[in-house]
Each structure stands twice: as structure tokens, then as C-alpha cells.
C-alpha positions as CSV (number, residue, x, y, z in Angstrom):
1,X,-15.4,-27.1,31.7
2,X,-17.0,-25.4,29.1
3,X,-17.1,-27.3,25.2
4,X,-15.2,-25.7,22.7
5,X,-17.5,-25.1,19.0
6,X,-16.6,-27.0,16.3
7,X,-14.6,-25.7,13.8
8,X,-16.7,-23.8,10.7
9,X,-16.7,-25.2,7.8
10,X,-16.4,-22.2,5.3
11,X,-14.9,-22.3,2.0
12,X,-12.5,-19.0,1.4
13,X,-10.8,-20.2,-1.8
14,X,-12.2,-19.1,-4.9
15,X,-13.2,-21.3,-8.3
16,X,-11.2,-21.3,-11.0
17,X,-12.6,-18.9,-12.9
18,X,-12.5,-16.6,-9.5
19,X,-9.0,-17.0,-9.4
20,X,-8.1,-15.9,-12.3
21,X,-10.0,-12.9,-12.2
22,X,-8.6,-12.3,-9.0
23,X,-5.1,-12.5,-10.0
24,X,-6.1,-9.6,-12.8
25,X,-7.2,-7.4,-10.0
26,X,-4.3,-7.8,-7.7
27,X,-2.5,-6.0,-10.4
28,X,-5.2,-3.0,-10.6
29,X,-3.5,-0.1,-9.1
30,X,-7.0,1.1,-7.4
31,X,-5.9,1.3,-3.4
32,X,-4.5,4.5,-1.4
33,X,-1.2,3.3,-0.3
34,X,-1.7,3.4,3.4
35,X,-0.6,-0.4,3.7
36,X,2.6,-0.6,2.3
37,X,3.2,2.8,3.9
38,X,2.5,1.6,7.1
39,X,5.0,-2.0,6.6
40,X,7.6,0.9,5.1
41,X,7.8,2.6,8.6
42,X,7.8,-0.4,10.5
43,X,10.7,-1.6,8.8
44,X,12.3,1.8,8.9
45,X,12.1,1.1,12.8
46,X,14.1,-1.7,12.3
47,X,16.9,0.1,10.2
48,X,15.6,-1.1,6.7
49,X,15.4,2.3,4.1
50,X,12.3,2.8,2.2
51,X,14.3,2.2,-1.0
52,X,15.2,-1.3,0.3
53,X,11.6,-2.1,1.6
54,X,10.2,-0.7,-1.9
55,X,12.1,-2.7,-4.2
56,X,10.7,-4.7,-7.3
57,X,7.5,-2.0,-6.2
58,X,8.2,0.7,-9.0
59,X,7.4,3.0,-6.1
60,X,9.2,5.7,-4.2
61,X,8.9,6.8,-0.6
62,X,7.2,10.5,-1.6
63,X,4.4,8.4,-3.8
64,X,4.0,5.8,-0.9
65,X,3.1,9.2,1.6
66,X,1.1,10.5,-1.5
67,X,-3.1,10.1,-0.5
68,X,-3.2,10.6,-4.4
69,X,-1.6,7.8,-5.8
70,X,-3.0,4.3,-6.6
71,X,-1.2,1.0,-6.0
72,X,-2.1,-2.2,-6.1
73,X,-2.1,-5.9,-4.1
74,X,0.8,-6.6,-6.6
75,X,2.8,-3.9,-4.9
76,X,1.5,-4.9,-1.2
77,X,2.6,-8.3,-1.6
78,X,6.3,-7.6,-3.1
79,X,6.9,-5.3,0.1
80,X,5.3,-8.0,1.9
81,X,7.9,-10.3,0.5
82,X,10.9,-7.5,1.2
83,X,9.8,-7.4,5.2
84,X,10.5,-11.2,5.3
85,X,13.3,-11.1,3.6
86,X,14.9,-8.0,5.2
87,X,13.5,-8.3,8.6
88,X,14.0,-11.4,11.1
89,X,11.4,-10.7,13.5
90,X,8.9,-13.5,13.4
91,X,6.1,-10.6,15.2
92,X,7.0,-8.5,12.4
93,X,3.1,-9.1,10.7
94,X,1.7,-8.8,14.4
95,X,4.0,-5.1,14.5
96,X,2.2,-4.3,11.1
97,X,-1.4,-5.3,12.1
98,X,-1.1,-3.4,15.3
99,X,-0.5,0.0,13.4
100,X,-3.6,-0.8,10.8
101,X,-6.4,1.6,13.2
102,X,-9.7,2.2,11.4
103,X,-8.2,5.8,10.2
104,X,-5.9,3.9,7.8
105,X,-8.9,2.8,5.6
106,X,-10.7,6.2,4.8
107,X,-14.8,5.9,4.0
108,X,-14.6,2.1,4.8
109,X,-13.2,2.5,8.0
110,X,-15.8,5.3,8.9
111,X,-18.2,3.4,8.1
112,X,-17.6,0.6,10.3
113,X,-17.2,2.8,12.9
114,X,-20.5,4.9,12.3
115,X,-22.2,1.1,12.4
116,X,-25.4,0.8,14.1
117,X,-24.5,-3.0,16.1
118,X,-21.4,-5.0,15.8
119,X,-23.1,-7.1,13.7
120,X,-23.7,-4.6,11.0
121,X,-19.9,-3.7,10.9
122,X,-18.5,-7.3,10.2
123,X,-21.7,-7.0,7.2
124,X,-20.3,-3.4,6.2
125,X,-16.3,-5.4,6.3
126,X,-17.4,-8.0,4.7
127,X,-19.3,-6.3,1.6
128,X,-16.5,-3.4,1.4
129,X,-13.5,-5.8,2.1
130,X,-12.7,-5.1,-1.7
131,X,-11.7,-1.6,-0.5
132,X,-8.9,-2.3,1.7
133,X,-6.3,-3.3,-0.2
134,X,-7.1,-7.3,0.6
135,X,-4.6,-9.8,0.4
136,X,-6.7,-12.7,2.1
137,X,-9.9,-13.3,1.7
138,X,-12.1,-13.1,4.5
139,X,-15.9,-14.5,5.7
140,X,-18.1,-14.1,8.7
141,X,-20.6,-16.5,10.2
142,X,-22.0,-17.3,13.5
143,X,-22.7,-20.2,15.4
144,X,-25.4,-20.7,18.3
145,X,-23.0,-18.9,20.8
146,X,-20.1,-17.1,18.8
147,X,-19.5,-14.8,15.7
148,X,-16.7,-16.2,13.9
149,X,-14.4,-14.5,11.3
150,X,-12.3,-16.6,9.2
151,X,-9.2,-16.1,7.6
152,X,-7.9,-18.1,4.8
153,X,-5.2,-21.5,5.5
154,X,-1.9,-21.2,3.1
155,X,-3.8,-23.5,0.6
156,X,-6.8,-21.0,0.5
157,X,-4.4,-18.8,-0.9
158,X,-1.9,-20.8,-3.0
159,X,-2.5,-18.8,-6.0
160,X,-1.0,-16.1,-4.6
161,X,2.6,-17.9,-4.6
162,X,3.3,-16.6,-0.8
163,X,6.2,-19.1,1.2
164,X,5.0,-20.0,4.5
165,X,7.2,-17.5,5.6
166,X,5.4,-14.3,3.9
167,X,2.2,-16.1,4.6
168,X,3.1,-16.4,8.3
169,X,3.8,-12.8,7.9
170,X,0.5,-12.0,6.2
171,X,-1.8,-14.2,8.4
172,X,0.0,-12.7,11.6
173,X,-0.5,-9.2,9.7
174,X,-5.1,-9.6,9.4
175,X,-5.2,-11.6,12.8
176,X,-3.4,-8.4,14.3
177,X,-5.4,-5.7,12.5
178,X,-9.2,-7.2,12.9
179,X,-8.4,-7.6,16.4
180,X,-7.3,-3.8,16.4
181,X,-10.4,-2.8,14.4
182,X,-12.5,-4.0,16.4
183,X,-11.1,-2.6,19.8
184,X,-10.9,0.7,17.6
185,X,-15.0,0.2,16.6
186,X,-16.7,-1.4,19.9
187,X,-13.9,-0.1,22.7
188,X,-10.8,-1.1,24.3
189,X,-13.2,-4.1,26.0
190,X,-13.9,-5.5,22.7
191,X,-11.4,-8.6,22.1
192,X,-11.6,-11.9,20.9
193,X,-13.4,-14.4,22.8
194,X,-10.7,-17.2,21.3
195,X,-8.5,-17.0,17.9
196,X,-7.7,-20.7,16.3
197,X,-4.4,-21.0,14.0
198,X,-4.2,-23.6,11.1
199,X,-0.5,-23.7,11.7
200,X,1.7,-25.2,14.3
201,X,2.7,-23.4,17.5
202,X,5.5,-20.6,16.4
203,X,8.3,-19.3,18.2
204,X,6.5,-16.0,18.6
205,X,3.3,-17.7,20.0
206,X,3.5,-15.8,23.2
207,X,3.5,-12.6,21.2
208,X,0.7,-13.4,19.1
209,X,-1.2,-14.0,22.3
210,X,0.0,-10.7,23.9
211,X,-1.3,-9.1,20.5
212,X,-4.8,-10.7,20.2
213,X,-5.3,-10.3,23.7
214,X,-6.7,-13.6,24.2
215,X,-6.0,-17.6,24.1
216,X,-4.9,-18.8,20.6
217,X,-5.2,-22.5,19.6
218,X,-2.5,-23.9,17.4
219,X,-2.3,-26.7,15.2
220,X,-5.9,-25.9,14.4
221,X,-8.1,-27.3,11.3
222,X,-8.7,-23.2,10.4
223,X,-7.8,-19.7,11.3
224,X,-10.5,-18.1,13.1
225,X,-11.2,-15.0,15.6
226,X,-14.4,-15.9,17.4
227,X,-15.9,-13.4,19.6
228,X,-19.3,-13.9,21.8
229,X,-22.7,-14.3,19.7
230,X,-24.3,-11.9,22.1
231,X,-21.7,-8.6,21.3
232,X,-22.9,-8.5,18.0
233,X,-26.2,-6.7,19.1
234,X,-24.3,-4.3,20.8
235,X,-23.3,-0.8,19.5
236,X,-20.3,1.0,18.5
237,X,-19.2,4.0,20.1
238,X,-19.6,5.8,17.3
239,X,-22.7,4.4,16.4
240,X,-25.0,6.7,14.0
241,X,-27.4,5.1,11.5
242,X,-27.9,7.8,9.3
243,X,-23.9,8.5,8.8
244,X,-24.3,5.0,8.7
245,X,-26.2,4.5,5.4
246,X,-24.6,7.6,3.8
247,X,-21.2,6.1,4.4
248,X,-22.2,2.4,3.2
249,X,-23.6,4.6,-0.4
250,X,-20.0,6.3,-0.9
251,X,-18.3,2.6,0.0
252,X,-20.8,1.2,-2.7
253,X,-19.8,3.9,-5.0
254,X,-15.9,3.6,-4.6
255,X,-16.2,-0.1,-5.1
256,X,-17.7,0.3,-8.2
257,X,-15.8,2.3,-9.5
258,X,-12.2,0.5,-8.4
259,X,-14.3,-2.4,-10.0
260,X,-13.2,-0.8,-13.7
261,X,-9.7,1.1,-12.6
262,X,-7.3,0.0,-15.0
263,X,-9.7,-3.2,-15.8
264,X,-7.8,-3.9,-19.2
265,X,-6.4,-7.1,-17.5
266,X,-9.4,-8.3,-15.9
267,X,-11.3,-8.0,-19.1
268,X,-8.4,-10.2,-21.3
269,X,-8.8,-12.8,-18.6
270,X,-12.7,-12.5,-19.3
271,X,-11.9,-12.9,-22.9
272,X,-9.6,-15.8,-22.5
273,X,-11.9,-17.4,-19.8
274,X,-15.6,-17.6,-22.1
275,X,-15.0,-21.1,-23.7
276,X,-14.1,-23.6,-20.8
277,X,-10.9,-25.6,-22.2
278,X,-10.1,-23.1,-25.2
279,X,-7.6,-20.6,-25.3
280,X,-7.5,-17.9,-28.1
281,X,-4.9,-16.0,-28.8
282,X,-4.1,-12.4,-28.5
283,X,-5.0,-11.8,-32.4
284,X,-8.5,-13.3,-31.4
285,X,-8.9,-11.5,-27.7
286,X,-7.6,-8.1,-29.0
287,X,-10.4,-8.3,-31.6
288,X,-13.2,-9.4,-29.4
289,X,-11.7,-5.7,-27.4
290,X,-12.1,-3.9,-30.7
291,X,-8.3,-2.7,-30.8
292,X,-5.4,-4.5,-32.7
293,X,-2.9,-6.8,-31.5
294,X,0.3,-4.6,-30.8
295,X,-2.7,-2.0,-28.9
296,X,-3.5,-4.8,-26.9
297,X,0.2,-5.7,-25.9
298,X,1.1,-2.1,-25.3
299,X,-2.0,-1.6,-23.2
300,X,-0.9,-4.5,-21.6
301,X,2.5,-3.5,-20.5
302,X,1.4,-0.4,-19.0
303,X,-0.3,-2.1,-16.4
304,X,2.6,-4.3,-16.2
305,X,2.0,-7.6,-17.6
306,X,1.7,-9.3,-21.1
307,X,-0.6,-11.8,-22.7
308,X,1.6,-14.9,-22.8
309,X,1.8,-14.0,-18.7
310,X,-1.8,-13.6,-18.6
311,X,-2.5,-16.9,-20.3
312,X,0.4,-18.6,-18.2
313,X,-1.3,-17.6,-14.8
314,X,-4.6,-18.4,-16.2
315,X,-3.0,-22.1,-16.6
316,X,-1.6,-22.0,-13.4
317,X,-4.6,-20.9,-11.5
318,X,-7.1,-23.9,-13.3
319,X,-4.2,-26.2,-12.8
320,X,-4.4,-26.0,-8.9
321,X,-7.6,-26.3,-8.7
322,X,-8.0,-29.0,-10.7
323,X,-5.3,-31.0,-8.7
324,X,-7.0,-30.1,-5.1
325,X,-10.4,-30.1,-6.1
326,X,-10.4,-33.3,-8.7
327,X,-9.5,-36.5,-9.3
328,X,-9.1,-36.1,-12.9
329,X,-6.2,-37.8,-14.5
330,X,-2.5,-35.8,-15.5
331,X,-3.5,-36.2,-18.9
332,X,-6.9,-35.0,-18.5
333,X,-6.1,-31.9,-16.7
334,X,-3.2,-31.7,-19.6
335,X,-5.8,-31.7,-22.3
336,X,-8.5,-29.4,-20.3
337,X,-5.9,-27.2,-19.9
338,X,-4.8,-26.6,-24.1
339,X,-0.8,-29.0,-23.5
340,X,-0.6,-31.4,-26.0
341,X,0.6,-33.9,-23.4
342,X,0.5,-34.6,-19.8
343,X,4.1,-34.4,-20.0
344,X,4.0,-31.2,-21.7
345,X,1.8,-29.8,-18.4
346,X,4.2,-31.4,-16.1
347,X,7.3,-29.3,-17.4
348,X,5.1,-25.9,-17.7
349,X,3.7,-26.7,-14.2
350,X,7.1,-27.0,-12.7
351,X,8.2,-23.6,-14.1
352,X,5.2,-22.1,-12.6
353,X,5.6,-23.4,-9.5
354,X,9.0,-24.9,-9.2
355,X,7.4,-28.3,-8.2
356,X,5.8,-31.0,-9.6
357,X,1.9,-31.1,-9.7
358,X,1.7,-34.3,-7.9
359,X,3.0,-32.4,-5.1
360,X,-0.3,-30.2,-4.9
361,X,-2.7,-33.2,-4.5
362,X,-4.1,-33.0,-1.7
């Protein structure tokens, strides 16, 4: 009987620092909308309107089919958050992830394809992952026999505020669509070796098997899709190096230049973020921006947020981290983070997170 690897120890949540930052970009309206089009037909299959599916998105159905327009994570995750609500189907995720072929990702997808080994298309995924509207985080790494992609666990991603059940429908959603990209890359003969899930057997479990095409582990210490070591030496279909480099040079270019797509936010959360413990105020950051304070606020509220909002998920984001990651004392984490009391923190905590923060240590 063969012995199963060890789990991987990678680290897919981000530093403090990381987090915020992160937060400002899911909010960056720099990604085609062929996501949340794709979740707005599969719910449409299950009799929910676009308008309903949409809601709390600012976006209608013709902008959703529009190549032209520009959304952001924000938007993914609120439509997200609709399918759960709307839809009961617990493979509704796996339904999603099914639809999500290569041609929904434009350059980044033909790039993977035009890859000259397997190997090189987890790299090209892995560098351009910023391109695909991502949700989760992602990593690759490979042990003596496998090449193992990890997924983030629902404390990787706390920060995004996701219940287990829009997680579950997330998770289920980038299990299903890397196991489709890669039977759309290598060939139909191309699926996982083994997939491990950090949560405990599901009602759907069968479907999730029938989806991945192979045995899933539950109850497992980290979501994984292994595949066999030796495939990654093997080519895509596709496979031409030259299209190859040309495509990973436009995939370079369009990430640096989404990198500064309405970048207002990420660059007040730069502001607020260069003195470790102190906070300035919007007189001070709109300064350091060289415009005034009512510029900054209206700037602001075009991209649909404010600074007290930005400040408040700034909090938020250091204050997990500080409760999973140290073993500093409510007081100190009160101080680090600008409260005039530990008690103070505790009552803005709760309204950030409708429980207490004693409840986030691990």
C-alpha cells in the first residue's frame, strides 16, 4: 500500500501590511467580468434573474456581458455571497468551476496553454494569478514525487469576511476550475493524482469527487490538488515556446498596469500604513497625496469607499493578525492598534466582526 506525502507546509495568508493592501485592491475595478458572468448564468439555470444575482454589485446584466467593462473582487465576492444565498445547491461552486475553461481568462489563459511543460504553466498561473480576478490566494510546490497546488483554509482567508458557507462555495468554486484548466492545458488525461480538503466530509462529497475526477481526502490539515511529479515535464497540447514568451510579455504588461487602475485606495492604505502603530488622519494623508481633504474624500467615494472605512479595515486586518499570529496582550494589541483602551478595541472589534476577539485566537 502505497504512503501517502505529508501534508505541505505553505503559508497562503498574507502579513499585515499585505492584507491591507490586499483589501484596497479587491476594490480596484481592473478585471473583465467573465466570472461573475459565468455565476450569473449558472444561477439563471436555476431560475434566479440577473438582477437578483447582481444585487448590492452596482452592475447590470448588459455591463456583466460587456468585454469592456472593469469590475472588481468586491463585485465577485457580493455575487458570490447572492449564489449562496439564493441558491441551495451545495455543488453550486463545483457548477461554477466547471464552466471556468482557459478561454474565460483571455492572454493569461493563452498563455498557459501556449506553455512549453506543465511545469512552466503552474509558473506562468502562479506569477499571473493577479490577472484572474483571484479571490484565494494560491501557491505551487513539489515534493519528491508530486506537484502540489494549494489553496487557502477559511482562516487563510478570514480577512475577506466569507461564512463557511460562501467559502465552501468559493473553495468548491478554484478546486473545480484548476482541475478544469488543467484537463483544458495537458488533455482530457490530465487529472489530479489526489485533492485533500481542510474541511469535514460534505453532503455533496460524492459530487466533488465526480467533479475532480479523482479521490478527495476530507477532514484534511490543507486544501491541496496534487498531481504526479513526473507530468510536469510533459507538454501541453498547445505547446509553443515562442507564443509562449510573447504571451508571458503582454501578461507582464497587463499586470502592471492593473497594478495602478484606480490605485487611489491602495495608495491611502500606503499612506496610512508607513509608521507601524500610527494613524494619521485624512488632513495629513490627503497632504502627503498633494490634493486637499474634501478631494481626497470625493476621490474616495468614487471608487466606493471612504477614509474612516479605509482606516476601520486597516484595524481590522492588523487586529487578526495580531490575535492568530501573537501572543501579545488585549491591551497591547489595543495600544498598537491607536484604542485608547483594550476595552475600547474590544467594542470596535465586535462591530467589525460581530464577535469578540478572543474568539479568533487560535
Amino acid at each position: 500500500m502505497p504512503v501517502e506525502a505529508p501534508a505541505v507546509a505553505t503559508r497562503l495568508s498574507p502579513d499585515s501590511h499585505a492584507i491591507s493592501l490586499a483589501a484596497a485592491k479587491s476594490r480596484e475595478k481592473v478585471y473583465a467580468p467573465l466570472k461573475i458572468l459565468t455565476v450569473v448564468q449558472v444561477l439563471s439555470e436555476c431560475g434566479i434573474s440577473p438582477e437578483a444575482a447582481l444585487a448590492g454589485t452596482g452592475l447590470r446584466i448588459d455591463e456583466v456581458r460587456d468585454p469592456g467593462v472593469r469590475t472588481s473582487v468586491q463585485q465577485l465576492l457580493a455575487v458570490g455571497r447572492n449564489a449562496v444565498r439564493l441558491c441551495p445547491l451545495p455543488e453550486l461552486g463545483l457548477n461554477v468551476g466547471r464552466r471556468l475553461h482557459v478561454t474565460s481568462y483571455g492572454l493569461y489563459g493563452y498563455a498557459l496553454l501556449c506553455a512549453e511543460t506543465m511545469r512552466q504553466g503552474f509558473d506562468l498561473s502562479m506569477r499571473y494569478h493577479g490577472l484572474a480576478t483571484p479571490v484565494m490566494p494560491v501557491a505551487f510546490s513539489e515534493s519528491d514525487a508530486e506537484g502540489i497546488l494549494h489553496l487557502p483554509t477559511h482562516g487563510d482567508v478570514g480577512h475577506l469576511g466569507l461564512s463557511p458557507p460562501e467559502y465552501g462555495f468559493f473553495l468548491d468554486m478554484q478546486f473545480a476550475l484548476h482541475a478544469t484548466l488543467g484537463k483544458d492545458v495537458m488533455g482530457a488525461w490530465c487529472v489530479p493524482a489526489k485533492a485533500y480538503y481542510a474541511l469535514p466530509r460534505p453532503a455533496h462529497a460524492e459530487q466533488i469527487e465526480r467533479a475532480l475526477e479523482c479521490a478527495v481526502v476530507f477532514g484534511h490539515a490543507c486544501n491541496e490538488l496534487r498531481y504526479p511529479r513526473e507530468w510536469l515535464d510533459r507538454a501541453p497540447h498547445m505547446a509553443n515556446p515562442i507564443t509562449a514568451a510573447q504571451m508571458s510579455q503582454s501578461c507582464e504588461r497587463l499586470l502592471q498596469e492593473s497594478a495602478w487602475q484606480s490605485g487611489l485606495t491602495r495608495r491611502v492604505y500606503e499612506a496610512i500604513t508607513q509608521v507601524p502603530g500610527r494613524f494619521p488622519g485624512i488632513e495629513q494623508v490627503a497632504s502627503s497625496l498633494c490634493m486637499t481633504s474634501r478631494t481626497l474624500s470625493r476621490k474616495l467615494a468614487a471608487e466606493g469607499t471612504t477614509y474612516s472605512d479605509l482606516l476601520a479595515r486597516l484595524r481590522h486586518a492588523l487586529a487578526l493578525d495580531y490575535l492568530r499570529t501573537t501572543r501579545l496582550s488585549m491591551d497591547d494589541i489595543a495600544e498598537a492598534l491607536g484604542f485608547s483602551d483594550a476595552n475600547s478595541f474590544r467594542q470596535a472589534f465586535r462591530r467589525w466582526s460581530g464577535k469578540s476577539p478572543t474568539e479568533y485566537r487560535p
